[in-house]
Structure formats: C-alpha cells, structure tokens
mmCIF file of the N, C-alpha and C atoms, coordinates in Angstrom:
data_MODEL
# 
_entry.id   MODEL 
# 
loop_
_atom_site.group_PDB 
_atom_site.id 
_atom_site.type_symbol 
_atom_site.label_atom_id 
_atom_site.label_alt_id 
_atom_site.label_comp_id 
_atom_site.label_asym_id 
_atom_site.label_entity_id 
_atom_site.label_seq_id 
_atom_site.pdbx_PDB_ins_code 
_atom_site.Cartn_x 
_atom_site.Cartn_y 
_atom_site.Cartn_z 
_atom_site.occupancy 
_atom_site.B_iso_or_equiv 
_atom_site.pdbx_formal_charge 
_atom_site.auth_seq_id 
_atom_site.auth_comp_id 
_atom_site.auth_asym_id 
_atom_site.auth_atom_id 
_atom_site.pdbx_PDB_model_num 
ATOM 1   N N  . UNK A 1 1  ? 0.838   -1.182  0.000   1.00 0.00 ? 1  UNK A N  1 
ATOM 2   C CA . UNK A 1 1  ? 0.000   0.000   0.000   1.00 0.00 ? 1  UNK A CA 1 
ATOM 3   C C  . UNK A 1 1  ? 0.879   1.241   0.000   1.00 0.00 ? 1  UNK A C  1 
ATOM 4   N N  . UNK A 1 2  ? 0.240   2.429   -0.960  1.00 0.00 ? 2  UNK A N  1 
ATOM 5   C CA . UNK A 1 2  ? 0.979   3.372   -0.565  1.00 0.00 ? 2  UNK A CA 1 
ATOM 6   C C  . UNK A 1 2  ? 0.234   4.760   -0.657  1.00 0.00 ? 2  UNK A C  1 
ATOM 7   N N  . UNK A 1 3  ? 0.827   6.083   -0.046  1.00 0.00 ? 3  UNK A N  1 
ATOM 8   C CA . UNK A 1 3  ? -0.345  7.568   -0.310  1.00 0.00 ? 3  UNK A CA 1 
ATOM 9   C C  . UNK A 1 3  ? -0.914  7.093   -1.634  1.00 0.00 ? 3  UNK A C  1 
ATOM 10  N N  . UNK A 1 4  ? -2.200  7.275   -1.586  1.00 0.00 ? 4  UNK A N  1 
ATOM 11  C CA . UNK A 1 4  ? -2.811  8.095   -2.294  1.00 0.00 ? 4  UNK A CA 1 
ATOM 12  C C  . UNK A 1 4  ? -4.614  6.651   -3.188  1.00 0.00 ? 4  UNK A C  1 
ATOM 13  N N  . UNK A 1 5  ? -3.404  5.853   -2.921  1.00 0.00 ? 5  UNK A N  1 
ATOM 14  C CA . UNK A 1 5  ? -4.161  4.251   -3.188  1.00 0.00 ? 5  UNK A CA 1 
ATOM 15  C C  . UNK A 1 5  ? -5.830  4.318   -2.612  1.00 0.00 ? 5  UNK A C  1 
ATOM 16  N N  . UNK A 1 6  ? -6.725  4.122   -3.419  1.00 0.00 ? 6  UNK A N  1 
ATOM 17  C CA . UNK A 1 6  ? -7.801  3.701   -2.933  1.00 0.00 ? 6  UNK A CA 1 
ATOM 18  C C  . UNK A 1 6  ? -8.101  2.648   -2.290  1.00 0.00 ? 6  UNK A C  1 
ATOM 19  N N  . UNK A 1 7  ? -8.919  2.599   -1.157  1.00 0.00 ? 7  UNK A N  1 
ATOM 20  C CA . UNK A 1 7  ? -8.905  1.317   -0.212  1.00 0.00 ? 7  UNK A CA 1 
ATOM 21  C C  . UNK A 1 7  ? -10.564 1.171   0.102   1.00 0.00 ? 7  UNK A C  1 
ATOM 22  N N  . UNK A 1 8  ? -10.786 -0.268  0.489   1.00 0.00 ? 8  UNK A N  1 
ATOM 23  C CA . UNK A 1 8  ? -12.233 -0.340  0.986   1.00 0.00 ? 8  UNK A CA 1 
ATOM 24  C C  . UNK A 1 8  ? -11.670 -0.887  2.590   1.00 0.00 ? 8  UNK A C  1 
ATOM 25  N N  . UNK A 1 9  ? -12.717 -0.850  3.768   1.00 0.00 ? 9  UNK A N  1 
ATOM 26  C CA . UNK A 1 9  ? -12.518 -0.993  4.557   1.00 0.00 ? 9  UNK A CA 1 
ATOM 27  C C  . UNK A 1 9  ? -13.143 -2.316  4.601   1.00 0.00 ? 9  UNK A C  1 
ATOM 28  N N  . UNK A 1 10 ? -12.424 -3.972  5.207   1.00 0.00 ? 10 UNK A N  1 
ATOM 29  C CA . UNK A 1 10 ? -12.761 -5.019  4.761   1.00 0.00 ? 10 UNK A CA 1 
ATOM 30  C C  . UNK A 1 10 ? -13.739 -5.750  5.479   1.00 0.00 ? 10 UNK A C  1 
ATOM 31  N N  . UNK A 1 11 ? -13.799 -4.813  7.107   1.00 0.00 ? 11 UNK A N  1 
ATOM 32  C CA . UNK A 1 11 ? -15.006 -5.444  7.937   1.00 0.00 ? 11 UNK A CA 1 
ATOM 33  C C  . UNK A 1 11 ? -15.346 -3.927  8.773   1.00 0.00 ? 11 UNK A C  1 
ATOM 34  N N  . UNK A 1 12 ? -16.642 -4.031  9.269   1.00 0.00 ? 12 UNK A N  1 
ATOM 35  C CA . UNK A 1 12 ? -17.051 -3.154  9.898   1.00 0.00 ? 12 UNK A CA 1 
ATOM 36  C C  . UNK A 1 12 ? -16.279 -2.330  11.297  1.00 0.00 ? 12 UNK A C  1 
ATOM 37  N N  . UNK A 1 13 ? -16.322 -1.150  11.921  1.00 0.00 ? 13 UNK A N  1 
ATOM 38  C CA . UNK A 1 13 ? -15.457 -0.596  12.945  1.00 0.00 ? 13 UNK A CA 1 
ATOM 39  C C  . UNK A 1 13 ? -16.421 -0.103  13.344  1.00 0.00 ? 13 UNK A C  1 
ATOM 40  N N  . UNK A 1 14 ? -17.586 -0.182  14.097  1.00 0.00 ? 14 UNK A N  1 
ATOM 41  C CA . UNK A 1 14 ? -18.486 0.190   14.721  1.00 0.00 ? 14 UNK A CA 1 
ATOM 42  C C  . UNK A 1 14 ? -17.655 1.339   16.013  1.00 0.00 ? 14 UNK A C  1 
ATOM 43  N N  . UNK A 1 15 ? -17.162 1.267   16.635  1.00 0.00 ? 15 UNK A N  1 
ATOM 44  C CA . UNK A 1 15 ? -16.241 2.061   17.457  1.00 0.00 ? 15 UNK A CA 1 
ATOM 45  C C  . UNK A 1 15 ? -15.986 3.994   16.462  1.00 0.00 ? 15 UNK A C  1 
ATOM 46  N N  . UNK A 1 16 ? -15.420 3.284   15.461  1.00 0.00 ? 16 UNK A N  1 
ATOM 47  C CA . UNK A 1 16 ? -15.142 4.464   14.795  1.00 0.00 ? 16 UNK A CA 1 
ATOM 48  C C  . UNK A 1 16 ? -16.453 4.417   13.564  1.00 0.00 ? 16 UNK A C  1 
ATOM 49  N N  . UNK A 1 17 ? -17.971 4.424   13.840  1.00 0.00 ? 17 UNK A N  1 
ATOM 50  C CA . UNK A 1 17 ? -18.798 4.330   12.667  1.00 0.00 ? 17 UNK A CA 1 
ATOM 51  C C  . UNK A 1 17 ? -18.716 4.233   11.126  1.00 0.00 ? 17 UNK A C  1 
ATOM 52  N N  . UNK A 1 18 ? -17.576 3.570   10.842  1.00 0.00 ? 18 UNK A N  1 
ATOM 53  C CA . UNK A 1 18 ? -16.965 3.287   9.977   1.00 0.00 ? 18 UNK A CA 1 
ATOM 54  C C  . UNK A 1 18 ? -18.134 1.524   9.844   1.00 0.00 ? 18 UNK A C  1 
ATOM 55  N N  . UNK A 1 19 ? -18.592 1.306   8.304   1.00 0.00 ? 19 UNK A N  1 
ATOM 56  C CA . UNK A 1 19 ? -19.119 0.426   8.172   1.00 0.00 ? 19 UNK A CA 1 
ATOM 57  C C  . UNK A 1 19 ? -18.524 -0.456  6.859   1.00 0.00 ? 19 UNK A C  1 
ATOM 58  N N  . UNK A 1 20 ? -18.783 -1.924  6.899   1.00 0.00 ? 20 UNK A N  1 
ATOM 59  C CA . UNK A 1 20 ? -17.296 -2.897  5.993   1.00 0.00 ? 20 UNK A CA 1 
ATOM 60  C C  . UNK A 1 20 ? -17.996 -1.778  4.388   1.00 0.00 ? 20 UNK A C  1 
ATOM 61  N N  . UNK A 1 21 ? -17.135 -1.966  3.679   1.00 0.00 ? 21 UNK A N  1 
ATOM 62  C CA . UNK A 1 21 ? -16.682 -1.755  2.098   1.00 0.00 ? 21 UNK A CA 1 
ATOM 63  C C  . UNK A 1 21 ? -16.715 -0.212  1.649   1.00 0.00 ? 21 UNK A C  1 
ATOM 64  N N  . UNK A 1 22 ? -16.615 0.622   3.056   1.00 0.00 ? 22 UNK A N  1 
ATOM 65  C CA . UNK A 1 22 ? -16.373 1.763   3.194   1.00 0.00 ? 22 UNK A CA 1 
ATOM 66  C C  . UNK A 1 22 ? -15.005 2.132   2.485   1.00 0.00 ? 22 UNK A C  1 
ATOM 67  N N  . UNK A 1 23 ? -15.049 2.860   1.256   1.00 0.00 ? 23 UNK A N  1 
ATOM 68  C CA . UNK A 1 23 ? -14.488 3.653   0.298   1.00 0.00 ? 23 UNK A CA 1 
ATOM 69  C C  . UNK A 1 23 ? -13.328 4.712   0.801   1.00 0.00 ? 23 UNK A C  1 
ATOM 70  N N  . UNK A 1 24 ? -12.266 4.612   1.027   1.00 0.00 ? 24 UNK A N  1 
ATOM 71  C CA . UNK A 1 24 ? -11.446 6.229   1.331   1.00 0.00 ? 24 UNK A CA 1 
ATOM 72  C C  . UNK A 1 24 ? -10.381 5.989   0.855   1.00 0.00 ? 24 UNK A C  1 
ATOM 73  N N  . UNK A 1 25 ? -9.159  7.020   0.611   1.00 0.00 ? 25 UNK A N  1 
ATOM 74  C CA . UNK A 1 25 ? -7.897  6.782   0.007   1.00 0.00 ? 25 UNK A CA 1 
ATOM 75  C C  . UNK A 1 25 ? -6.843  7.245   1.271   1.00 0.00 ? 25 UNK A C  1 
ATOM 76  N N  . UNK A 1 26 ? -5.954  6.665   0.966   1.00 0.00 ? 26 UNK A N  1 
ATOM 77  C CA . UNK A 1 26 ? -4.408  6.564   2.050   1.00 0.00 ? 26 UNK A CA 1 
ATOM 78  C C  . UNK A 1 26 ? -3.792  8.066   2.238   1.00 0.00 ? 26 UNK A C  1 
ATOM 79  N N  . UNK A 1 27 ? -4.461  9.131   2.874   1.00 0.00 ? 27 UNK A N  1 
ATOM 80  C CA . UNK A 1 27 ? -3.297  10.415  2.924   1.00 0.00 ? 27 UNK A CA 1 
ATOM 81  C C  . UNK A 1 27 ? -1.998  10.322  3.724   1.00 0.00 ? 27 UNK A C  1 
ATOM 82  N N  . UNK A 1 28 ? -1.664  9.208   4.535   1.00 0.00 ? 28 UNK A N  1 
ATOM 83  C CA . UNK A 1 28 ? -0.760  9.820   5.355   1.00 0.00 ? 28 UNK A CA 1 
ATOM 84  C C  . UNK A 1 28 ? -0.899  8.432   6.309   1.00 0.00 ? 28 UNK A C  1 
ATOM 85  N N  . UNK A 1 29 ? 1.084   7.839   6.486   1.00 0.00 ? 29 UNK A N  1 
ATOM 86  C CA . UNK A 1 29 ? 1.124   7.074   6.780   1.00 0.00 ? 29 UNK A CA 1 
ATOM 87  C C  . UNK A 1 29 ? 1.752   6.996   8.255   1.00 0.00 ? 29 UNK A C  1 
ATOM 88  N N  . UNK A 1 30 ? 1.547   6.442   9.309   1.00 0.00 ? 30 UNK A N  1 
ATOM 89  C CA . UNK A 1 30 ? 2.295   7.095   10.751  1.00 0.00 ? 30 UNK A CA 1 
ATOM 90  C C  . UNK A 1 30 ? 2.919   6.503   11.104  1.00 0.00 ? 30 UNK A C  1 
ATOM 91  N N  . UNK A 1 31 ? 2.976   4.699   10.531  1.00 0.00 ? 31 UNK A N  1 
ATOM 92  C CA . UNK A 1 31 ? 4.110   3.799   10.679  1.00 0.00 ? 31 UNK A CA 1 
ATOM 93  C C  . UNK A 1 31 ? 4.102   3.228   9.855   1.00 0.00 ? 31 UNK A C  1 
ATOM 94  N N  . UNK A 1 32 ? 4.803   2.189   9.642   1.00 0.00 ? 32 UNK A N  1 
ATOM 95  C CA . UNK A 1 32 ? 5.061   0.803   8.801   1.00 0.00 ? 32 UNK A CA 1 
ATOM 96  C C  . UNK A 1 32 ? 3.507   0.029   9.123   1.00 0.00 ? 32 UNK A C  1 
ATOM 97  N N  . UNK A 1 33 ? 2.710   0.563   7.859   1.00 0.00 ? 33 UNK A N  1 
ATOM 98  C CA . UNK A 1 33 ? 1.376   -0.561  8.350   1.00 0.00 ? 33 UNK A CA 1 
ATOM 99  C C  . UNK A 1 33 ? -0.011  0.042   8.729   1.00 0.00 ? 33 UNK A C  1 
ATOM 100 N N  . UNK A 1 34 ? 0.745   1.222   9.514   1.00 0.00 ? 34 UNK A N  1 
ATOM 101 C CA . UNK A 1 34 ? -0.213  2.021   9.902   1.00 0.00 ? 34 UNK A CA 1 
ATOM 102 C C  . UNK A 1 34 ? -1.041  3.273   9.144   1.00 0.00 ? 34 UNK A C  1 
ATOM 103 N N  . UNK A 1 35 ? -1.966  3.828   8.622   1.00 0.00 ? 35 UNK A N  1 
ATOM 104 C CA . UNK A 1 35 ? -2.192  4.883   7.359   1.00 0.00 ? 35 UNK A CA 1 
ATOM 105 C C  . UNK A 1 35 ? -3.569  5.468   7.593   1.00 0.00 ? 35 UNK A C  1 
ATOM 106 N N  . UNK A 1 36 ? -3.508  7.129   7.601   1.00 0.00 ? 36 UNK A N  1 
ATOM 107 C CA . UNK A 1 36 ? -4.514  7.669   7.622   1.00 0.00 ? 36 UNK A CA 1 
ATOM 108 C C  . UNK A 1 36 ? -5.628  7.474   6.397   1.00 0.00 ? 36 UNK A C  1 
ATOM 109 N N  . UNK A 1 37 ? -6.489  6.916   6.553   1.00 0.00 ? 37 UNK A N  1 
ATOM 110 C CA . UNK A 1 37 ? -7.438  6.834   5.617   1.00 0.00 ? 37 UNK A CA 1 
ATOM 111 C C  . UNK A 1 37 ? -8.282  8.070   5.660   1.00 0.00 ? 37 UNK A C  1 
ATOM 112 N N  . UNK A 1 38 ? -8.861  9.055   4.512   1.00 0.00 ? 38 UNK A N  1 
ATOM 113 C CA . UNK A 1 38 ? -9.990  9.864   4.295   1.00 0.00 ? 38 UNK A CA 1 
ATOM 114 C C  . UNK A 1 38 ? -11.231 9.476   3.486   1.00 0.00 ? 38 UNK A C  1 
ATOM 115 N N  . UNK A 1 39 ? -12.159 9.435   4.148   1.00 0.00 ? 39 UNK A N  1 
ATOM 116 C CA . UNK A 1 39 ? -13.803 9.123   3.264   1.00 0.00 ? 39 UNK A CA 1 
ATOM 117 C C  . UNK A 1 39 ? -14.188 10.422  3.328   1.00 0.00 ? 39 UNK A C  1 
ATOM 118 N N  . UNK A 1 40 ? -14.585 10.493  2.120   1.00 0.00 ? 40 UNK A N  1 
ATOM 119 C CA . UNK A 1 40 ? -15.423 11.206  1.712   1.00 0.00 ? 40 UNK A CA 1 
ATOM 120 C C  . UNK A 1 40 ? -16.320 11.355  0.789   1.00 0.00 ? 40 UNK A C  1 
ATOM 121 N N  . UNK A 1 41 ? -17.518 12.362  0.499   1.00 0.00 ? 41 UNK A N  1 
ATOM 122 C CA . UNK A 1 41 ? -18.686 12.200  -0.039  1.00 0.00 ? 41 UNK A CA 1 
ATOM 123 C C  . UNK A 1 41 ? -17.976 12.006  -2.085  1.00 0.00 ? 41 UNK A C  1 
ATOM 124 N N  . UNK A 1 42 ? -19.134 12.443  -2.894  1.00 0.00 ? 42 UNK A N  1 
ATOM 125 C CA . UNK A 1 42 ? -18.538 12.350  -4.093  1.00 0.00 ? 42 UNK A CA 1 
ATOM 126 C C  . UNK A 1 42 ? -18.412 14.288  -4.645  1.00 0.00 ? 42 UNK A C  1 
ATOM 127 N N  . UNK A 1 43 ? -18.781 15.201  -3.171  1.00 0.00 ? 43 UNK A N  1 
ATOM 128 C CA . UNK A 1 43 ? -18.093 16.474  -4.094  1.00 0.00 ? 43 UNK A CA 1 
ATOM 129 C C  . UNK A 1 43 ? -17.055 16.787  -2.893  1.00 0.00 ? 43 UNK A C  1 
ATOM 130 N N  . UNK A 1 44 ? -16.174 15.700  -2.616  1.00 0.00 ? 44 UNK A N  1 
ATOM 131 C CA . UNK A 1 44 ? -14.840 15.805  -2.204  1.00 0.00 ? 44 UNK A CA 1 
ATOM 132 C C  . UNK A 1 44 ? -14.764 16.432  -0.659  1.00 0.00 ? 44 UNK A C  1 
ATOM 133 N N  . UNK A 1 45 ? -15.987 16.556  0.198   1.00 0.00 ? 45 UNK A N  1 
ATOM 134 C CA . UNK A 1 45 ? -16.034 16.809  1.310   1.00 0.00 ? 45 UNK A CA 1 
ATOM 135 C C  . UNK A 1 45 ? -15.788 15.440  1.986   1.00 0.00 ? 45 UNK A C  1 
ATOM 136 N N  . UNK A 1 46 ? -14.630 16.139  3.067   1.00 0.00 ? 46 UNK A N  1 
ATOM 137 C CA . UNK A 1 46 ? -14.480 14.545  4.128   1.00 0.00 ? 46 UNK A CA 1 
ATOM 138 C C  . UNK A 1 46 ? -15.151 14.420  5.285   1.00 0.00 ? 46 UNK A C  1 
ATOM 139 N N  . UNK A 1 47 ? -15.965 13.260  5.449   1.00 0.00 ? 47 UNK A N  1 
ATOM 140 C CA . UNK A 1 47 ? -17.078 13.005  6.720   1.00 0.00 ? 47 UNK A CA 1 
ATOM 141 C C  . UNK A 1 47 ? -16.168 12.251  7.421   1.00 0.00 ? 47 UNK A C  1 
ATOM 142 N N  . UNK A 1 48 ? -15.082 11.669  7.349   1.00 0.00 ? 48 UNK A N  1 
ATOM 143 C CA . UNK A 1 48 ? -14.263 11.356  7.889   1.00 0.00 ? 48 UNK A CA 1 
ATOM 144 C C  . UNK A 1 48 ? -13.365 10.733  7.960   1.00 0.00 ? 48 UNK A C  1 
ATOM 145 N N  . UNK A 1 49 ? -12.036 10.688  9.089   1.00 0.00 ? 49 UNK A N  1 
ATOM 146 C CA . UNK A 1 49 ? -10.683 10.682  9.275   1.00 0.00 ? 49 UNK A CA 1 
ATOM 147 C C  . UNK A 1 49 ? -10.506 9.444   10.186  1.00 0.00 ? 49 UNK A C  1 
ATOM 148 N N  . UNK A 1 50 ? -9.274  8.593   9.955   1.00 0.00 ? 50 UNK A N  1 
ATOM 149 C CA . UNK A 1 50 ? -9.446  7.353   11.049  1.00 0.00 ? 50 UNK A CA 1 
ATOM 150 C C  . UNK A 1 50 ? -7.923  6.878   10.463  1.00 0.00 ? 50 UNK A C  1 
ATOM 151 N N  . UNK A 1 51 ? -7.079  6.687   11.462  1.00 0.00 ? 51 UNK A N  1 
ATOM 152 C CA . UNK A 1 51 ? -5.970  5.865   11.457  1.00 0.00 ? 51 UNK A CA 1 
ATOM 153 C C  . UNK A 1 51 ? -6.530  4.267   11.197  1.00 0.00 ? 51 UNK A C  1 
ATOM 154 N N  . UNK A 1 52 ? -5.944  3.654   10.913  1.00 0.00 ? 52 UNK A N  1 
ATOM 155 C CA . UNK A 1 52 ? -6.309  1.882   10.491  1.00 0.00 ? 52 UNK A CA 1 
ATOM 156 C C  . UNK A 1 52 ? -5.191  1.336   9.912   1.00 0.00 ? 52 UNK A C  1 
ATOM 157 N N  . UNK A 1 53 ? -4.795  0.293   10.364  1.00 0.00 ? 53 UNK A N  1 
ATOM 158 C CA . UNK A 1 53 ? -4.366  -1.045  10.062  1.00 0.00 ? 53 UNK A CA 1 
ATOM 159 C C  . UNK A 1 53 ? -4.280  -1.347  8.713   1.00 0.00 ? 53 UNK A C  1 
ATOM 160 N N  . UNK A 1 54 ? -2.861  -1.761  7.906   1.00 0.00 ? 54 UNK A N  1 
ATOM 161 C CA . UNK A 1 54 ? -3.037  -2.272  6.361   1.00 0.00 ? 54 UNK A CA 1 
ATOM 162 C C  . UNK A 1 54 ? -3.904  -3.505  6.450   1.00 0.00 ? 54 UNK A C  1 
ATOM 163 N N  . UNK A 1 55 ? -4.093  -4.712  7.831   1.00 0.00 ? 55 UNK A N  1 
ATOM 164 C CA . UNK A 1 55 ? -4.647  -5.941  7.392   1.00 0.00 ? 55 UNK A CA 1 
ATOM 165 C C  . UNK A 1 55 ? -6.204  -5.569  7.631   1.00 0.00 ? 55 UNK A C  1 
ATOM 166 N N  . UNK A 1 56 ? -6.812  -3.954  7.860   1.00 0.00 ? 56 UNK A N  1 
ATOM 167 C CA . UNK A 1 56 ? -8.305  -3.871  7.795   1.00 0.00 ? 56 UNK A CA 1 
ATOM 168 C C  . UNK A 1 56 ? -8.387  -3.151  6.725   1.00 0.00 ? 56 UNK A C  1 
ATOM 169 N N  . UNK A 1 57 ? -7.516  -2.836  5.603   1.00 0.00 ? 57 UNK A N  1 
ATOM 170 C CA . UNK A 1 57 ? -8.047  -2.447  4.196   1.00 0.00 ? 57 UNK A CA 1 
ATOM 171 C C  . UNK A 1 57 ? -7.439  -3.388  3.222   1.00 0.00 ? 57 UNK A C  1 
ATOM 172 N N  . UNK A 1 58 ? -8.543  -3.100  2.057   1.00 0.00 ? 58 UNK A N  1 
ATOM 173 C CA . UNK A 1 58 ? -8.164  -3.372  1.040   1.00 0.00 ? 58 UNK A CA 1 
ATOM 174 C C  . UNK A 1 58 ? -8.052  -2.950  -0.313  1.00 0.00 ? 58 UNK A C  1 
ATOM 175 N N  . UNK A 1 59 ? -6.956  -3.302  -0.964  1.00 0.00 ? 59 UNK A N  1 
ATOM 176 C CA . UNK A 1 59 ? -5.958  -1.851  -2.059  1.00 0.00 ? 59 UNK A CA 1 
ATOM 177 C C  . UNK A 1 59 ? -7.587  -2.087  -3.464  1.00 0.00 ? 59 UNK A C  1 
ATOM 178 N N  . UNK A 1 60 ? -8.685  -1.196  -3.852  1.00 0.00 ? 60 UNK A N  1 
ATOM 179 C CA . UNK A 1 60 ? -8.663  -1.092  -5.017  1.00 0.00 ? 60 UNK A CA 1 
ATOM 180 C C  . UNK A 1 60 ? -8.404  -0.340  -6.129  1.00 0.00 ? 60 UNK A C  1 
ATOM 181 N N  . UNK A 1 61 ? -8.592  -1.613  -7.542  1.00 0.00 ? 61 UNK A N  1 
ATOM 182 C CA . UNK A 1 61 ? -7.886  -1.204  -8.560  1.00 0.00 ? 61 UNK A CA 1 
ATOM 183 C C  . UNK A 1 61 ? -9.195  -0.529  -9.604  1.00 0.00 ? 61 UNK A C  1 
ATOM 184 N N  . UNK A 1 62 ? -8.502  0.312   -10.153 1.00 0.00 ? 62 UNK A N  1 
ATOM 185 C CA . UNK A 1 62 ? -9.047  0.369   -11.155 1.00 0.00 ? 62 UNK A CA 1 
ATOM 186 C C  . UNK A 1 62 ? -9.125  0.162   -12.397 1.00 0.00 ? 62 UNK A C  1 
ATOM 187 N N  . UNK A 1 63 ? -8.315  -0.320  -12.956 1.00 0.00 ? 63 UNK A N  1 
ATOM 188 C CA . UNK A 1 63 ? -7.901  -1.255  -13.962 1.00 0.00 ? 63 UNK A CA 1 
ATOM 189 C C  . UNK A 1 63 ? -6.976  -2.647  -13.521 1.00 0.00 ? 63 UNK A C  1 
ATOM 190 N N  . UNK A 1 64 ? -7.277  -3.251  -14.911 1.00 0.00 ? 64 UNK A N  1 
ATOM 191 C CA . UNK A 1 64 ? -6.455  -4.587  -14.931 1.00 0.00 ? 64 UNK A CA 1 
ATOM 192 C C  . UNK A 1 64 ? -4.759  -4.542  -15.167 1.00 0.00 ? 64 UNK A C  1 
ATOM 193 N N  . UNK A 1 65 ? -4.469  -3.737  -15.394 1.00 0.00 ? 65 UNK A N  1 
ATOM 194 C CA . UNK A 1 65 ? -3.080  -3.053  -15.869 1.00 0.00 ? 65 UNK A CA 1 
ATOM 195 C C  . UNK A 1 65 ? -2.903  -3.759  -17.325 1.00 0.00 ? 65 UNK A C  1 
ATOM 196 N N  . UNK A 1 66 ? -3.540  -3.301  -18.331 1.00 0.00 ? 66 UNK A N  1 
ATOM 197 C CA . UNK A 1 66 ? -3.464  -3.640  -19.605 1.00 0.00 ? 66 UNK A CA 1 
ATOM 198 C C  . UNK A 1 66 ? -2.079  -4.265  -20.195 1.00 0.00 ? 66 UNK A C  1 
ATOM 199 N N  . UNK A 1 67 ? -1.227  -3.180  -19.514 1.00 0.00 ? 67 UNK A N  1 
ATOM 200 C CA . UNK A 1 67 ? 0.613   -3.188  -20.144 1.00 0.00 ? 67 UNK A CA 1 
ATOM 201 C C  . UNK A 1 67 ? 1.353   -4.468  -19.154 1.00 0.00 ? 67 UNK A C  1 
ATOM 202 N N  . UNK A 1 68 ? 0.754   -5.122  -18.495 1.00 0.00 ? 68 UNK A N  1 
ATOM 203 C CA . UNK A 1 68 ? 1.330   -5.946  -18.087 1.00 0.00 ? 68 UNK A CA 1 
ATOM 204 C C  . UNK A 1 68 ? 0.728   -7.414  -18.432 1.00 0.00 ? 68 UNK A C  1 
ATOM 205 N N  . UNK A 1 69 ? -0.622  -7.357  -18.318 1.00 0.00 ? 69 UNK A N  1 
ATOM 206 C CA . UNK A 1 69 ? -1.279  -8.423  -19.152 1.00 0.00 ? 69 UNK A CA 1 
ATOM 207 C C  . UNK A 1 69 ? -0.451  -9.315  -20.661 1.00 0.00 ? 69 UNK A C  1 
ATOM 208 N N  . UNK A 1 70 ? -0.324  -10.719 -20.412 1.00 0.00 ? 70 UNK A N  1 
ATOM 209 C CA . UNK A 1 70 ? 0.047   -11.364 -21.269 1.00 0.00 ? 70 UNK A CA 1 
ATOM 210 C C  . UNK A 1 70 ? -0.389  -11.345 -22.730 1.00 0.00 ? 70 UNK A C  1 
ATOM 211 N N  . UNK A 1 71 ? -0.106  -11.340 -23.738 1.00 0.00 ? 71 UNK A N  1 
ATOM 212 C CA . UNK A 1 71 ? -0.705  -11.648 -24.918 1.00 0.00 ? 71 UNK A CA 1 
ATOM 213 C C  . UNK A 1 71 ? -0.862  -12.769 -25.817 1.00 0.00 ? 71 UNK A C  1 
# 
C-alpha cells in the first residue's frame, strides 16, 4: 500500500462508525502498516478521518493493468 491508493474498509469498525466496504484513500502514513485513511462524499467533502491497520483495508484497482497483461 501506498499515499494516495484507494482502499475499501474489509469489515465493519463500529467504534469508529466506519461500516465494511467503506471507500477512502491513504493520505498519510504514521508507521510501517499504519495509514490515515480519508472518506469522503462524491463532491470531495471529508465526513471522515481514522488511522487503520493495512490488514483492515483493502488496495482497489481500477484497472487490470493492460501493459502488463500477457498476450
């Protein structure tokens, strides 16, 4: 994982109202593992901020990476 990567959140965090396949991207990392995630709406306002764990997200893609794909 690294800044800027889109992530879903892979199970629910009721503590932090954070609910599973919750959408945010990586601003800011505070250790090895550790990474500020931001959610926010779709006109770029953030409802919210939460430190988390790389093994409670997960990296998505948005493409298949065409240029690496076999032929």
């Amino acid at each position: 994982m690294k800044l800027l990567d889109t992530v879903a959140l892979n199970h629910a965090m009721p503590e932090k109202g954070l609910p599973a396949g919750l959408v945010g991207v990586l601003v800011e990392e505070w250790e090895p593992g550790v990474f500020e995630v931001e959610f926010a709406d779709l006109d770029g306002r953030t409802y919210a901020r939460a430190a988390l764990r790389e093994q409670d997200l997960l990296v998505l893609h948005h493409s298949i990476g065409l240029e690496k794909r076999a032929a």
